[in-house]
N, CA, C and O atoms as a GROMACS GRO file, in nm:
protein
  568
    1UNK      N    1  -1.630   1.209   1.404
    1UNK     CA    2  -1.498   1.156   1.378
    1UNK      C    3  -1.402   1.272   1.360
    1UNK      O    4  -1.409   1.375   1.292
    2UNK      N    5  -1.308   1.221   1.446
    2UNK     CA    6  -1.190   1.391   1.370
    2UNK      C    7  -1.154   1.351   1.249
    2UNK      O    8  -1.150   1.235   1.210
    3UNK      N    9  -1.126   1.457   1.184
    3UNK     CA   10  -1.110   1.470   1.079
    3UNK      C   11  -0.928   1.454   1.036
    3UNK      O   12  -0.858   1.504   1.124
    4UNK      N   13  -0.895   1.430   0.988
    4UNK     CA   14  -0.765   1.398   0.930
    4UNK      C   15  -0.704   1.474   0.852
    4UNK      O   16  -0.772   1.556   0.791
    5UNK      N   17  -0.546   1.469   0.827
    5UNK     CA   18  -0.558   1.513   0.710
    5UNK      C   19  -0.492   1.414   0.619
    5UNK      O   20  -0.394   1.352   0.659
    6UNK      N   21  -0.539   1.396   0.503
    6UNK     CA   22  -0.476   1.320   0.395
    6UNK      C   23  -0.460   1.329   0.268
    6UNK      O   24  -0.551   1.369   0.194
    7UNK      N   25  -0.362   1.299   0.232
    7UNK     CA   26  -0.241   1.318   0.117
    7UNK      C   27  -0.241   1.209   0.060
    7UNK      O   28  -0.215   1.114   0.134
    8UNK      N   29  -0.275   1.170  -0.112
    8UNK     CA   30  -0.180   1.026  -0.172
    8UNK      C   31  -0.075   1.015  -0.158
    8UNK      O   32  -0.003   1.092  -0.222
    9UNK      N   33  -0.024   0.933  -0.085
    9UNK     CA   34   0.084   0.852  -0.040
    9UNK      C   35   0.156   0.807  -0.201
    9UNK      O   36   0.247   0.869  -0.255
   10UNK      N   37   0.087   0.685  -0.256
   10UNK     CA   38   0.137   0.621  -0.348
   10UNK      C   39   0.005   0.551  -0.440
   10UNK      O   40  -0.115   0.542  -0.413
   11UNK      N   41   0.072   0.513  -0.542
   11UNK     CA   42  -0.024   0.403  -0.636
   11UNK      C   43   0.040   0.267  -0.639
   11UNK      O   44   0.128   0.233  -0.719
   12UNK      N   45  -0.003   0.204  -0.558
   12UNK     CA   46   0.055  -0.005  -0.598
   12UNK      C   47   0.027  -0.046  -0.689
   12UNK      O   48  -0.088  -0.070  -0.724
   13UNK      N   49   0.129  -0.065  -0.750
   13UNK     CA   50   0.091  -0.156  -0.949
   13UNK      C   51   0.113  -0.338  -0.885
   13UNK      O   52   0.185  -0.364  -0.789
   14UNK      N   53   0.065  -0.402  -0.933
   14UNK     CA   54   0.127  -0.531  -0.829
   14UNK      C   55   0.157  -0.585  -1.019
   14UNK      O   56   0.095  -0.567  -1.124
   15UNK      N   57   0.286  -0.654  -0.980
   15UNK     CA   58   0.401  -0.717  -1.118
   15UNK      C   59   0.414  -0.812  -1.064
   15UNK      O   60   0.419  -0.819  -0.941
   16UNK      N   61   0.425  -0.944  -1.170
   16UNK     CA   62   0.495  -1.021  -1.190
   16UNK      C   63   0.626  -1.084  -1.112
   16UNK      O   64   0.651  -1.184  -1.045
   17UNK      N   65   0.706  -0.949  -1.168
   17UNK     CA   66   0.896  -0.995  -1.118
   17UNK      C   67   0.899  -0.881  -1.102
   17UNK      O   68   0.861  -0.830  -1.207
   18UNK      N   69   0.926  -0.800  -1.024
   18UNK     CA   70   0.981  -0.694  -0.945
   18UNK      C   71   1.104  -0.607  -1.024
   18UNK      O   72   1.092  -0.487  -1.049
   19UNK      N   73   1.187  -0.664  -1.048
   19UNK     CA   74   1.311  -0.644  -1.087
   19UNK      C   75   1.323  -0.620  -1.222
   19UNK      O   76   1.416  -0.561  -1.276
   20UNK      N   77   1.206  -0.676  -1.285
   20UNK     CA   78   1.211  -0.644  -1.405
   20UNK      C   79   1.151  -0.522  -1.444
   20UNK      O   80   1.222  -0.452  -1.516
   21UNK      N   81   1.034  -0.477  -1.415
   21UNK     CA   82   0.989  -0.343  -1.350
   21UNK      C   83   1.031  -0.262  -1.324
   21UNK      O   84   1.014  -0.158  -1.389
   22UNK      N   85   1.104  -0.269  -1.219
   22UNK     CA   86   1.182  -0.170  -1.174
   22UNK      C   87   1.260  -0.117  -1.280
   22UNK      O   88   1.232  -0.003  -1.315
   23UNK      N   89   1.349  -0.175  -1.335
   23UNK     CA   90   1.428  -0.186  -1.489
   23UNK      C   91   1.371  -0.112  -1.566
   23UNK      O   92   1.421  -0.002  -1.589
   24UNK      N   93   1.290  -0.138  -1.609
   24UNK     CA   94   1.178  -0.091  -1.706
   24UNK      C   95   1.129   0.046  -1.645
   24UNK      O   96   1.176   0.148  -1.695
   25UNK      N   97   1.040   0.058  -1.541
   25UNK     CA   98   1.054   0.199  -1.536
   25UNK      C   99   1.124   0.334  -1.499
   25UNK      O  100   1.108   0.452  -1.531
   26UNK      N  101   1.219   0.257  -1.408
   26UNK     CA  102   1.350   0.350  -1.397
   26UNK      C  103   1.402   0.434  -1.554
   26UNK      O  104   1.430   0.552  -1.575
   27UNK      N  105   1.397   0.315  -1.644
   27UNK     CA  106   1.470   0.394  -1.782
   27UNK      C  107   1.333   0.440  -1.835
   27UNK      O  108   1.343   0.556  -1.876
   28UNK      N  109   1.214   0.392  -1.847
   28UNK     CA  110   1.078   0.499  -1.880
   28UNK      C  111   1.085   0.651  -1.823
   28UNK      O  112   1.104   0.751  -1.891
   29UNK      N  113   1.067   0.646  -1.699
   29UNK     CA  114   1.058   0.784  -1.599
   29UNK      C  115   1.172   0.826  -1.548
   29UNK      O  116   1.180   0.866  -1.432
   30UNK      N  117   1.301   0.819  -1.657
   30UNK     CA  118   1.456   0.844  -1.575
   30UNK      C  119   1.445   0.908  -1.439
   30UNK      O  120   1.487   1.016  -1.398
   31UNK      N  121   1.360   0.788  -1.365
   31UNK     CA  122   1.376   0.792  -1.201
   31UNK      C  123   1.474   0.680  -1.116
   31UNK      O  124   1.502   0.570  -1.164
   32UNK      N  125   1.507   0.716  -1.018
   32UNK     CA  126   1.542   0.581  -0.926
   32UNK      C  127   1.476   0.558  -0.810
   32UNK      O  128   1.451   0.629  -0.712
   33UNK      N  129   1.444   0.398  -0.852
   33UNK     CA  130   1.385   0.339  -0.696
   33UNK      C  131   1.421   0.312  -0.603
   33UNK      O  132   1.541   0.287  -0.595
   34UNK      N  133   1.344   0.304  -0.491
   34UNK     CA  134   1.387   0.306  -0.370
   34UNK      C  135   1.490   0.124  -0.377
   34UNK      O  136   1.486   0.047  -0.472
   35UNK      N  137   1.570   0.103  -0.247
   35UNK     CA  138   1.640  -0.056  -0.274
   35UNK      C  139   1.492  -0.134  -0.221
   35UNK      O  140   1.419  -0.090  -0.133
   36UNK      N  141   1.471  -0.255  -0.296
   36UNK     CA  142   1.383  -0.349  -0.282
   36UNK      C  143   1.345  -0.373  -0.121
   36UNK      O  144   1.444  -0.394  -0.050
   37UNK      N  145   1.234  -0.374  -0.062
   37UNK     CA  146   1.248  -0.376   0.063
   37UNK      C  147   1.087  -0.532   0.111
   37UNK      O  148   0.968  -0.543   0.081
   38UNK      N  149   1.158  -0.591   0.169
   38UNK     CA  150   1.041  -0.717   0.192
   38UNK      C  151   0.952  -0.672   0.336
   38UNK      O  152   0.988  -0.620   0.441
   39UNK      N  153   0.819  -0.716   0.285
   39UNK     CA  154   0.747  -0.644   0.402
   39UNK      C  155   0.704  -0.769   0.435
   39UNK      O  156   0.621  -0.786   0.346
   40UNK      N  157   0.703  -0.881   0.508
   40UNK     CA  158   0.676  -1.026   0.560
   40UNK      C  159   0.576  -1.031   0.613
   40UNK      O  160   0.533  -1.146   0.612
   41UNK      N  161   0.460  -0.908   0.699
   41UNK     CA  162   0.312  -0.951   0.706
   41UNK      C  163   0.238  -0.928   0.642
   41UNK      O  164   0.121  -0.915   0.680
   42UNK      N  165   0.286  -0.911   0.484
   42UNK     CA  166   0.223  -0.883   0.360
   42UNK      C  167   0.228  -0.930   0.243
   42UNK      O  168   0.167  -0.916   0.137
   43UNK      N  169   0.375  -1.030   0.311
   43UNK     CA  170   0.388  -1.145   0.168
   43UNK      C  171   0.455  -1.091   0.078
   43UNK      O  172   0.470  -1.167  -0.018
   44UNK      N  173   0.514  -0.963   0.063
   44UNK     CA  174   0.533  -0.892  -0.051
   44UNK      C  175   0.699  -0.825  -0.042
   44UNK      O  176   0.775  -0.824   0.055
   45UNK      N  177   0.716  -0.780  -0.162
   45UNK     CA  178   0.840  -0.696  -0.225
   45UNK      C  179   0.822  -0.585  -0.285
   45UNK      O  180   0.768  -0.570  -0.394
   46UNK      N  181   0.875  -0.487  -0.200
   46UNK     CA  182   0.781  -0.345  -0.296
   46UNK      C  183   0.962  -0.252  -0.313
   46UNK      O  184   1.073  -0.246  -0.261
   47UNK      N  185   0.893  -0.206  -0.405
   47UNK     CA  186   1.006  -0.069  -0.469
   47UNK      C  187   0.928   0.020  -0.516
   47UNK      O  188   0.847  -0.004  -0.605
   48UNK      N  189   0.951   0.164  -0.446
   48UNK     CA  190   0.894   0.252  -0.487
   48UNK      C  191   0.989   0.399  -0.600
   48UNK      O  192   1.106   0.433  -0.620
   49UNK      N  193   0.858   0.442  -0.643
   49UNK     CA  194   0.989   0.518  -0.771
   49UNK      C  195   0.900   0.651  -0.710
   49UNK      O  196   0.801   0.650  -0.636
   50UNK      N  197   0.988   0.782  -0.780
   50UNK     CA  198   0.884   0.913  -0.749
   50UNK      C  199   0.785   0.923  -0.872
   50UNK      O  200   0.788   0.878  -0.986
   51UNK      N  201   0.710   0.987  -0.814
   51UNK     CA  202   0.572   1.048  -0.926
   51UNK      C  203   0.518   1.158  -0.883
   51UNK      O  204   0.407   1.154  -0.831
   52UNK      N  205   0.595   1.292  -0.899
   52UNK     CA  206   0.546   1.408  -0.847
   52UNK      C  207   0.527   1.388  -0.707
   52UNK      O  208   0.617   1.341  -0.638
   53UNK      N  209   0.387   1.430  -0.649
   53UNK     CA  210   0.355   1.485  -0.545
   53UNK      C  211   0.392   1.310  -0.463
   53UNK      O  212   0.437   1.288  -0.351
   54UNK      N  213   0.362   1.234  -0.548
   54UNK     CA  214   0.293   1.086  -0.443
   54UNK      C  215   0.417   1.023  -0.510
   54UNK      O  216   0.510   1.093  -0.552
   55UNK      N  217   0.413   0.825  -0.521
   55UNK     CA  218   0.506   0.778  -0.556
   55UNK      C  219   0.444   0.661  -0.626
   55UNK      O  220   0.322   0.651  -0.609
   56UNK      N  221   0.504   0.565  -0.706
   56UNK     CA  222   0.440   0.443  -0.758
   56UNK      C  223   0.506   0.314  -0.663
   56UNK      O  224   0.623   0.276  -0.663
   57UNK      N  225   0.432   0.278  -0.611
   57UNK     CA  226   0.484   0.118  -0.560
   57UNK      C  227   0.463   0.053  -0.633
   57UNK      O  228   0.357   0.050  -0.695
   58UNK      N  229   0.564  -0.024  -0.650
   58UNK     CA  230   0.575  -0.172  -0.702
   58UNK      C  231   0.566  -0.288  -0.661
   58UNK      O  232   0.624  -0.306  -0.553
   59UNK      N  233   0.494  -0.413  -0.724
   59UNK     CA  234   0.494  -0.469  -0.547
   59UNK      C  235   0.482  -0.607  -0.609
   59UNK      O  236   0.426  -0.643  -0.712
   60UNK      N  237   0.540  -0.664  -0.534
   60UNK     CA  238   0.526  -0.868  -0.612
   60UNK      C  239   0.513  -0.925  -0.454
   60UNK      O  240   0.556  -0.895  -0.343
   61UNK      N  241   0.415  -1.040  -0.521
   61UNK     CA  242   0.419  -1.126  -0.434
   61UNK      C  243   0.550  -1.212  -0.367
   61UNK      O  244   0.652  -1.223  -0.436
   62UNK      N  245   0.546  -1.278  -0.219
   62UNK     CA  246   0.685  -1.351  -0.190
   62UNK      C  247   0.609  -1.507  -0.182
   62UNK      O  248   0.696  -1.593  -0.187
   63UNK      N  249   0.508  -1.550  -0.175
   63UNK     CA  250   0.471  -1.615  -0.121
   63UNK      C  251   0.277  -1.645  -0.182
   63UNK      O  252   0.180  -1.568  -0.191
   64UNK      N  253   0.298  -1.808  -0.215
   64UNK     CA  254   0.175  -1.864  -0.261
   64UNK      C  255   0.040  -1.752  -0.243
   64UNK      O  256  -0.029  -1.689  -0.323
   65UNK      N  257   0.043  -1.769  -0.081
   65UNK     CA  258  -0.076  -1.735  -0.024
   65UNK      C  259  -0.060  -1.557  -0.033
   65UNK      O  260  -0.107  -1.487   0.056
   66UNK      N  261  -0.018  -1.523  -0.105
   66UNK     CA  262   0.027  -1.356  -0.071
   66UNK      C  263  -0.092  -1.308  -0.164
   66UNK      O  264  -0.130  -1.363  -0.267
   67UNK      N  265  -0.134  -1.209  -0.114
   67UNK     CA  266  -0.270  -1.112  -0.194
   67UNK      C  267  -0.228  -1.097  -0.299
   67UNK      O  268  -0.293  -1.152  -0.388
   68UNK      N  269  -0.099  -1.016  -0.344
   68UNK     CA  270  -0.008  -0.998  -0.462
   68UNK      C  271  -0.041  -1.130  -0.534
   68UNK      O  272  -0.098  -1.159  -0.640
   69UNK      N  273  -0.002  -1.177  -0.466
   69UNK     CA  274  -0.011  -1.356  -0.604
   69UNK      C  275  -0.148  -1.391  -0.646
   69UNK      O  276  -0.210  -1.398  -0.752
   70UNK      N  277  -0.163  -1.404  -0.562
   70UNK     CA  278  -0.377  -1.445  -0.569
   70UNK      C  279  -0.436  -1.300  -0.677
   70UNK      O  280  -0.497  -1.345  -0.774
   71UNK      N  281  -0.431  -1.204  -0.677
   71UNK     CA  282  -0.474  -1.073  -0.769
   71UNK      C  283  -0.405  -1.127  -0.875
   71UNK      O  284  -0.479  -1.189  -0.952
   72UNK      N  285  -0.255  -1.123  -0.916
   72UNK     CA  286  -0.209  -1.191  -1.022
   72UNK      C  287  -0.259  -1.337  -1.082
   72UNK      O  288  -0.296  -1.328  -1.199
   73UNK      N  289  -0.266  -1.436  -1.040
   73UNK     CA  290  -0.362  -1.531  -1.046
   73UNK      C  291  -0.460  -1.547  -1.114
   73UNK      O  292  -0.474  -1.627  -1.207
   74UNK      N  293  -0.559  -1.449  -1.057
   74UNK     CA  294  -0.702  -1.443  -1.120
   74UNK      C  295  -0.669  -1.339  -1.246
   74UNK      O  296  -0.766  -1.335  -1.322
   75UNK      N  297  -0.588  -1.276  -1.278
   75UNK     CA  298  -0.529  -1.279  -1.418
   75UNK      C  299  -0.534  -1.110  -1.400
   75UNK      O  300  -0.521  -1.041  -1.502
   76UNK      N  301  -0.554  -1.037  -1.256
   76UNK     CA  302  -0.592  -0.900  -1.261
   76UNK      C  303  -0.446  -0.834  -1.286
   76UNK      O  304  -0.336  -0.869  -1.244
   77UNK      N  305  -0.489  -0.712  -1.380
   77UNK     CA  306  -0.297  -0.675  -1.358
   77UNK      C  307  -0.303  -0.533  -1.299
   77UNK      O  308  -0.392  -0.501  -1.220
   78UNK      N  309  -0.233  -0.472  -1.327
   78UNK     CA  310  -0.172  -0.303  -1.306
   78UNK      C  311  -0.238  -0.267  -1.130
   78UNK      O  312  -0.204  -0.343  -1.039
   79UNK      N  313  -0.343  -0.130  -1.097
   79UNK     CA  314  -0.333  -0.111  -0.997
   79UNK      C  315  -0.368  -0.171  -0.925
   79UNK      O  316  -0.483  -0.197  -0.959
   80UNK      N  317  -0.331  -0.252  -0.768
   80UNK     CA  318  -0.399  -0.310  -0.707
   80UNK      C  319  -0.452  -0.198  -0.578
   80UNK      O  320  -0.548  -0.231  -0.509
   81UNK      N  321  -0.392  -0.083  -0.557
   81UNK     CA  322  -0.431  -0.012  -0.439
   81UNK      C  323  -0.408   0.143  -0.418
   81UNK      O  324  -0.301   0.189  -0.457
   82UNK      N  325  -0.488   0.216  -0.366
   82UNK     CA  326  -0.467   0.374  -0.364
   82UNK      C  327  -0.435   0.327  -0.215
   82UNK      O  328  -0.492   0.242  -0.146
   83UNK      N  329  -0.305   0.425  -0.182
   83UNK     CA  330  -0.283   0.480  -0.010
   83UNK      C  331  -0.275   0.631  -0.028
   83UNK      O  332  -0.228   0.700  -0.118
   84UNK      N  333  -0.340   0.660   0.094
   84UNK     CA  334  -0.348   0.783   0.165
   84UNK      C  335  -0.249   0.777   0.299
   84UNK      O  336  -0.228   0.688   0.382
   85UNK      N  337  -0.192   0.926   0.280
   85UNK     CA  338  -0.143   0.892   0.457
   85UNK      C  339  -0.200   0.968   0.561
   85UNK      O  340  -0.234   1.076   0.513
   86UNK      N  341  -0.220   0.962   0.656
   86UNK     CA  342  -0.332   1.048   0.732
   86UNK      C  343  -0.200   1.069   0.864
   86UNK      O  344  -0.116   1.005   0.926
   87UNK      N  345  -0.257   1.209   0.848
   87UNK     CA  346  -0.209   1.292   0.947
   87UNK      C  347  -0.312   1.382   1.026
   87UNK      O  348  -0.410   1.426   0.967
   88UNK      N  349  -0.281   1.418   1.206
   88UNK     CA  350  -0.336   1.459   1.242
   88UNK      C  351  -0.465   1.389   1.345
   88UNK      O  352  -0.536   1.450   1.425
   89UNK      N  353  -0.466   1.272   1.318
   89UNK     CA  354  -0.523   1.157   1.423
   89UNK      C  355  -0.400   1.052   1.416
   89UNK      O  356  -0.309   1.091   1.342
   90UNK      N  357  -0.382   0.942   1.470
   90UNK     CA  358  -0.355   0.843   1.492
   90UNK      C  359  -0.428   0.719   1.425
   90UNK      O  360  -0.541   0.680   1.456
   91UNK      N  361  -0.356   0.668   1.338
   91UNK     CA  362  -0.404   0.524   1.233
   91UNK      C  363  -0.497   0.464   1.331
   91UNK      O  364  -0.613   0.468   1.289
   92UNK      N  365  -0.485   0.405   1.459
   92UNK     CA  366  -0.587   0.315   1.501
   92UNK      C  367  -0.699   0.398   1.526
   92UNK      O  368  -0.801   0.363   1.468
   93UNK      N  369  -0.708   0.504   1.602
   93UNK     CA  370  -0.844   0.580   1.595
   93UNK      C  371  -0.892   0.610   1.457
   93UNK      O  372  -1.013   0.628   1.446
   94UNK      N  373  -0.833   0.617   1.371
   94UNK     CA  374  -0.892   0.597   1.218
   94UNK      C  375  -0.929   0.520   1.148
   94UNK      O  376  -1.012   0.553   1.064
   95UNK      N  377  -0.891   0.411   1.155
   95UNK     CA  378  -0.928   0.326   1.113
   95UNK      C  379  -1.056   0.231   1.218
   95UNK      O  380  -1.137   0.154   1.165
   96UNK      N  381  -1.050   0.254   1.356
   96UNK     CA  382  -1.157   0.192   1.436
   96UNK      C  383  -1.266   0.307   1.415
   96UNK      O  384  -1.365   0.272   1.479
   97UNK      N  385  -1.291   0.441   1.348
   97UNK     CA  386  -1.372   0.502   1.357
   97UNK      C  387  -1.404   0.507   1.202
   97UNK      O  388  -1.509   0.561   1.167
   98UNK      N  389  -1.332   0.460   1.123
   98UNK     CA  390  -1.427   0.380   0.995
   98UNK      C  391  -1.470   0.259   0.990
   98UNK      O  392  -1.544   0.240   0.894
   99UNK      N  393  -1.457   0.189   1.042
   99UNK     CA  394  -1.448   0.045   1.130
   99UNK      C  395  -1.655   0.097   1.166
   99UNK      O  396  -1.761   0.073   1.108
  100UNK      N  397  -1.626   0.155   1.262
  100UNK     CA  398  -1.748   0.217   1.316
  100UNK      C  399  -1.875   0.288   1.235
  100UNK      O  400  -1.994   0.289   1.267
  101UNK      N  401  -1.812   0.344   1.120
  101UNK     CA  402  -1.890   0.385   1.005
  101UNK      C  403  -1.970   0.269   0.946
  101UNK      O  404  -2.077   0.289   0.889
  102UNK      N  405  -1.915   0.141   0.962
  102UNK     CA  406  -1.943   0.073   0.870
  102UNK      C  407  -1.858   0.010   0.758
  102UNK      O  408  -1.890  -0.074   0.675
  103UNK      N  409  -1.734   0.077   0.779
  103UNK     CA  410  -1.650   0.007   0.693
  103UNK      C  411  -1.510  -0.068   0.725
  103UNK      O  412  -1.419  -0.057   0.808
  104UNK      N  413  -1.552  -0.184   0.566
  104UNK     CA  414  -1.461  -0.320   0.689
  104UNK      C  415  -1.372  -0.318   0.651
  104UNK      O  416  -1.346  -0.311   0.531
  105UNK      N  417  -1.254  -0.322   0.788
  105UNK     CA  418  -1.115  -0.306   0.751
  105UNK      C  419  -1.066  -0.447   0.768
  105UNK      O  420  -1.119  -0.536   0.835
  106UNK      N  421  -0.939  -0.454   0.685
  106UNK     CA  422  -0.898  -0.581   0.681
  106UNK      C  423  -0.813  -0.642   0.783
  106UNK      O  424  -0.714  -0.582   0.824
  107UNK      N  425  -0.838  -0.734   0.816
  107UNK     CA  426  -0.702  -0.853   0.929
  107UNK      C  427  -0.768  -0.754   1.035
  107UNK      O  428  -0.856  -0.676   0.998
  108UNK      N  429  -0.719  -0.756   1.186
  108UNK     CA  430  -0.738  -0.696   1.274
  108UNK      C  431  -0.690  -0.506   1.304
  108UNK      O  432  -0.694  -0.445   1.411
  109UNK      N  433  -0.657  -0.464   1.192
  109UNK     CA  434  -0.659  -0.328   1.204
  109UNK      C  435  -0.504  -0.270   1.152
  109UNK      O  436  -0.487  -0.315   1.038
  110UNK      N  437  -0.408  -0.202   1.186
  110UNK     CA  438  -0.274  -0.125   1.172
  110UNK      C  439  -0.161  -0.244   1.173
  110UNK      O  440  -0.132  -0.293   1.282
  111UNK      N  441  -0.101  -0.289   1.064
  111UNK     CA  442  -0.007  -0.355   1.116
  111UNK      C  443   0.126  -0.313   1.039
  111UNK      O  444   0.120  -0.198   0.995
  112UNK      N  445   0.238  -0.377   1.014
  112UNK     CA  446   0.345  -0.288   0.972
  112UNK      C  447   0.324  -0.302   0.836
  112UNK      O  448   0.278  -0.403   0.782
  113UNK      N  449   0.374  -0.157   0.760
  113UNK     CA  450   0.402  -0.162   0.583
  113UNK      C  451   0.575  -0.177   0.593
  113UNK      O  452   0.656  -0.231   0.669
  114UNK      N  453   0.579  -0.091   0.461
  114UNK     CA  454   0.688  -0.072   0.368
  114UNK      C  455   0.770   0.103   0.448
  114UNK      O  456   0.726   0.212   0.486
  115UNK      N  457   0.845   0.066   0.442
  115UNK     CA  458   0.950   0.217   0.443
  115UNK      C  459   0.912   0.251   0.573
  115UNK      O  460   0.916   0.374   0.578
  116UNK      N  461   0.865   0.187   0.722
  116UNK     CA  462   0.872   0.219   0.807
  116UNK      C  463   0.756   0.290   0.860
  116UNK      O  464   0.757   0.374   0.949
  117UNK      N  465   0.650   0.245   0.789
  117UNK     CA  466   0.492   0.284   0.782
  117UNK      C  467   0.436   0.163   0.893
  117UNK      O  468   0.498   0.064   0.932
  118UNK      N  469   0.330   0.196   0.922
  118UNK     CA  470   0.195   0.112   0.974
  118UNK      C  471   0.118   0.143   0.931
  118UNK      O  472   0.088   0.262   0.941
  119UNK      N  473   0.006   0.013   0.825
  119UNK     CA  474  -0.150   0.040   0.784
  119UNK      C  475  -0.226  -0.027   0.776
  119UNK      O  476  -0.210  -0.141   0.820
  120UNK      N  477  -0.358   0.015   0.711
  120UNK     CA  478  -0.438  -0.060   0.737
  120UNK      C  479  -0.533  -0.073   0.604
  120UNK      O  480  -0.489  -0.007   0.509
  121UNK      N  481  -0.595  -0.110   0.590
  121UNK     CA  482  -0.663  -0.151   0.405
  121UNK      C  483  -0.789  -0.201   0.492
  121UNK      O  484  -0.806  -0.273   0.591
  122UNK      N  485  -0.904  -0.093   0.369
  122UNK     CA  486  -1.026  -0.103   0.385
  122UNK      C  487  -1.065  -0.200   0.242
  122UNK      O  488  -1.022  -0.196   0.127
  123UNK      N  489  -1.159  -0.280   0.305
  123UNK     CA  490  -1.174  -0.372   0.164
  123UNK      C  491  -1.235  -0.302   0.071
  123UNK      O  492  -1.296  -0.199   0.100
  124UNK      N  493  -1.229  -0.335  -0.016
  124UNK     CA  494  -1.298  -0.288  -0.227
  124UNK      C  495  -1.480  -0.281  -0.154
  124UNK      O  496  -1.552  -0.183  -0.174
  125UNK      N  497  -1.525  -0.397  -0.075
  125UNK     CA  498  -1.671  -0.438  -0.075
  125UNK      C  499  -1.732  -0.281  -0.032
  125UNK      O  500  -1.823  -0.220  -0.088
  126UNK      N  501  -1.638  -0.232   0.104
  126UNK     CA  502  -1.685  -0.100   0.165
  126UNK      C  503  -1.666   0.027   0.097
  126UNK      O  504  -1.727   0.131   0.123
  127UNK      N  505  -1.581   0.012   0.011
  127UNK     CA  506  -1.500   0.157  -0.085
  127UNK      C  507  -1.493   0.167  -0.227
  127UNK      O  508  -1.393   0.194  -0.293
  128UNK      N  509  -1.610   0.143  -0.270
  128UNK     CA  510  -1.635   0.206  -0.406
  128UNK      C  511  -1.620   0.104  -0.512
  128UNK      O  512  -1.669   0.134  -0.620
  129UNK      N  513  -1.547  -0.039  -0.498
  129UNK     CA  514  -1.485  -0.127  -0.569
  129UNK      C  515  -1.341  -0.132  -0.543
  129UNK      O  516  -1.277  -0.234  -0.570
  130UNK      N  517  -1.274   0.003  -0.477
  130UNK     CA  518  -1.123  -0.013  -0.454
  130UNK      C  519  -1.037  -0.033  -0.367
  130UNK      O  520  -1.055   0.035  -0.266
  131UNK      N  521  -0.933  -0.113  -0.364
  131UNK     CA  522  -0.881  -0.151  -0.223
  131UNK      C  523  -0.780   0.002  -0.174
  131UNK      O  524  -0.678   0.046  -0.228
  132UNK      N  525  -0.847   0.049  -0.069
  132UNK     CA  526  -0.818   0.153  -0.008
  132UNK      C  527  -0.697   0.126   0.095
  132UNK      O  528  -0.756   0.091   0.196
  133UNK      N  529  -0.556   0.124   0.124
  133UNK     CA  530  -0.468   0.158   0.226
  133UNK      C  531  -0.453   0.291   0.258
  133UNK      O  532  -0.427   0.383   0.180
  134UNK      N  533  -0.476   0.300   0.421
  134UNK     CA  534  -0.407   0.415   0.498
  134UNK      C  535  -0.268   0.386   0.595
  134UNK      O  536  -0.220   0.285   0.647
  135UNK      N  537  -0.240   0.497   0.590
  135UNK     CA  538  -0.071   0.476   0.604
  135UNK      C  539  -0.016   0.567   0.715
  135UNK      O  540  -0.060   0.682   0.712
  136UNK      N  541   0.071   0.536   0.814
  136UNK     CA  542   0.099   0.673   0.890
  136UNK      C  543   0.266   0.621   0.935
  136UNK      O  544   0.281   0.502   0.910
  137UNK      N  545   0.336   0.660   0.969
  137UNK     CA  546   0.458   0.701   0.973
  137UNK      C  547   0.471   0.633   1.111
  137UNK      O  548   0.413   0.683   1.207
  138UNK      N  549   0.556   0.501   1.128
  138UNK     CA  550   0.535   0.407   1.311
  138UNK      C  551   0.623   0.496   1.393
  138UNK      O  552   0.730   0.549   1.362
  139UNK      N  553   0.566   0.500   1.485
  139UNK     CA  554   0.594   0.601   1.550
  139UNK      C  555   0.793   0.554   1.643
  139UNK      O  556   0.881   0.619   1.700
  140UNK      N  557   0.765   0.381   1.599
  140UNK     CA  558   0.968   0.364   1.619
  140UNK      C  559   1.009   0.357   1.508
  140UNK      O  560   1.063   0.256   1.463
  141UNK      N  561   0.989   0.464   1.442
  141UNK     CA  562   1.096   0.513   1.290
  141UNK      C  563   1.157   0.602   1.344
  141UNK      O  564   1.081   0.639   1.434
  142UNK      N  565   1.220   0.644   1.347
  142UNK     CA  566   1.347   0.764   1.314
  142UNK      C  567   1.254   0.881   1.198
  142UNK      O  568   1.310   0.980   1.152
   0.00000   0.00000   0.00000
């Protein structure tokens, strides 16, 4: 497999209400978040704040069936996900060549994130207990 290179991207806290959060840690970490941005093949609302090297996403569910809601639900709170962003291959050869390892990636492979990303999430079953996203920069961003 080529080898990659990768960087933490971010930490996903998945909340409640978004907005209230945001609120709250903006005046905790006198940071500012990114403007609220809806990612629709993910069900979700994310705002991200800085954290040194990487960033914290924030992330609420939009919708019943949304992963966000269902994790909240079953009563789980704070992180729901580590991303990496990989540079130096291309997300689908990365992810079809962990795919190939043995490890199962979720929905059919790369599809769009947040801030103009495409990724892909390896399930908790294949990665240690944790839901793993990789992330790469779509190549119709600016």
């Amino acid at each position: 497999m080529t080898a990659p290179r990768l960087a933490l991207d971010h930490i996903a806290v998945a909340v409640p209400r978004l907005e209230e959060a945001v609120a709250a840690l903006e005046k905790l970490l006198a940071a500012t978040a990114s403007p609220p941005e809806d990612v629709p093949s993910e069900s979700v609302r994310v705002a991200f704040l800085p954290a040194g090297g990487a960033r914290l996403e924030l992330i609420e569910g939009t919708a019943p069936e949304s992963p966000i809601r269902r994790f909240l639900d079953r009563g789980q709170r704070g992180v729901h996900h580590l991303s990496f962003r990989v540079e130096g291959v291309d997300l689908d050869t990365w992810c079809g060549n962990l795919k190939r390892l043995g490890f199962e990636i979720l929905g059919d492979g790369p599809r769009p994130g947040a801030a103009g990303t495409r990724v892909c999430f390896v399930h908790p079953r294949s990665a240690g207990g944790l839901l793993i996203e990789f992330s790469q920069k779509s190549e119709k961003e600016p």
